[in-house]
C-alpha angles and dihedrals in degrees: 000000000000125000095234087060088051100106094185100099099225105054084043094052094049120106112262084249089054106043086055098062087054102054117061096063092043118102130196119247140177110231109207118199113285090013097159103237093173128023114208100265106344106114120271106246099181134025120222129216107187123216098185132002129043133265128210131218106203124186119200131202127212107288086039110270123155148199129169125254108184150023128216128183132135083321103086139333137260120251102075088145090062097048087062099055098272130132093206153346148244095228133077122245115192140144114274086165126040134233144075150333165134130290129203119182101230100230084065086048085056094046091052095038083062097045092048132053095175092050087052092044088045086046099051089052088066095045088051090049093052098050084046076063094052098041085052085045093054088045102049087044081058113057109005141108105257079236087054093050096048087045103057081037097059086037080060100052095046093055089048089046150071118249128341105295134093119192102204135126131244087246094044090056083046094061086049098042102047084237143147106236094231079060100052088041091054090050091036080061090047099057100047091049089057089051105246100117154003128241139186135150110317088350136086119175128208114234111153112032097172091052089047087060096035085055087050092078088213093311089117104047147146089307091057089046106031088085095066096048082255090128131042114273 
C-alpha cells in the first residue's frame, strides 16, 4: 500500500527512505476491543500503529486499582518503551476501541532503529509527545472536577476517532478515569444535561464539541490539540 494511504500519523509523516525500511516487515491486523497490546513487565514482542481504534495505557496500583495513563490512536504507536532503549514496561497497553492497524515484530523496530538516525529521531517525537500526555494526564487527575476530566477524556478520544459517537461503558470510563463508577454516572449526567452529549447504554455521542472544551476549564488545551495540528506549533 502506498505511504500517502497510510492514515496513522507516524508512519504518514517518515521519510520515504524511512518508511521503507519499515514496511516490509509490517503486517496488517485487526485490533478487537480489549485485545491486550502490552503485559506489566513481560517483554514487548511486537509494536502497534493504529489506523483506526483506540488503545489504552493503564497503570495499576497494589490491590489492583487502576487509572489510564495514555492514549494511543492513529496518532501515534505502542511500544515507547522500546524506542528508549527499554525491553518492557510496567503499564498495561490494551484495546479500549476497536479497529485496525499496523504490527511490527520488535526485533525489526530495533534493526531499523540502528540503520537509521532520522526514523529514531522521528520516533522519539512521538514518545515525547506521549509522556507530555501523561504529564498533562497526572496533572488533570490532580486537580481537576471528575466532569472536567471526562470531558477533556471524551474530547481525546474524539480527536483520535472517526464520527460522534463513542461506543464505552460507565465502568469502562471508570477504569480510565480512577474513578469510582457512581462518580462517572453523576458527571455523565452532568454533561448531557448541559447538552454536550448523549448518552445511552455502551454509547455517548458528541454533540457540542466547543462546550465540552469550554467546560474543561483548560484541562483539555493546546497539548492535547497541538498534535493534530488543532493548536498552534
Amino acid at each position: 500500500m502506498p505511504q500517502s494511504l497510510f492514515r496513522n500519523q507516524i508512519l504518514k509523516a517518515l521519510s520515504p527512505e524511512d518508511f521503507a525500511l519499515l514496511q516490509p516487515a509490517m503486517r496488517h491486523v485487526e485490533l478487537g476491543i480489549k485485545a491486550q497490546l502490552e503485559v506489566p513487565y513481560q517483554p514487548i514482542e511486537h509494536v502497534y500503529f493504529p489506523e483506526v481504534g483506540i488503545a489504552s495505557v493503564v497503570a495499576t496500583m497494589a490491590g489492583g486499582r487502576q487509572s489510564e495513563v495514555g492514549i494511543i490512536g492513529n496518532d501515534g504507536m505502542t511500544g515507547i518503551a522500546v524506542i528508549l532503549g527499554q525491553d518492557r514496561s510496567p503499564n498495561e497497553t490494551y484495546i479500549q476501541v476497536a479497529g485496525n492497524g499496523w504490527s511490527l515484530p520488535v526485533e525489526n523496530l530495533r534493526s531499523v532503529i540502528a540503520e537509521s538516525q532520522t526514523l529514531h529521531e522521528s520516533l522519539l517525537r512521538y514518545a515525547h509527545a506521549f509522556l507530555v500526555q501523561s504529564s498533562r494526564t497526572a496533572l488533570v487527575n490532580g486537580h481537576s472536577k471528575i466532569e472536567e476530566r471526562l470531558a477533556r477524556w471524551l474530547l481525546m478520544v474524539h480527536d483520535r476517532g472517526e464520527g460522534n459517537k463513542i461506543y464505552l461503558t460507565h465502568e469502562f470510563l471508570a477504569t480510565m478515569l480512577g474513578a469510582r463508577r457512581p462518580g462517572v454516572t453523576t458527571a455523565l449526567q452532568m454533561l448531557e444535561y448541559r447538552g454536550l452529549v448523549h448518552a445511552k447504554r455502551g454509547e455517548i455521542t458528541i454533540v457540542d464539541r466547543a462546550g465540552m472544551i469550554d467546560l474543561t476549564h483548560g484541562a483539555y488545551g493546546e497539548e492535547e490539540q497541538r498534535y493534530f495540528g488543532l493548536a498552534p506549533a
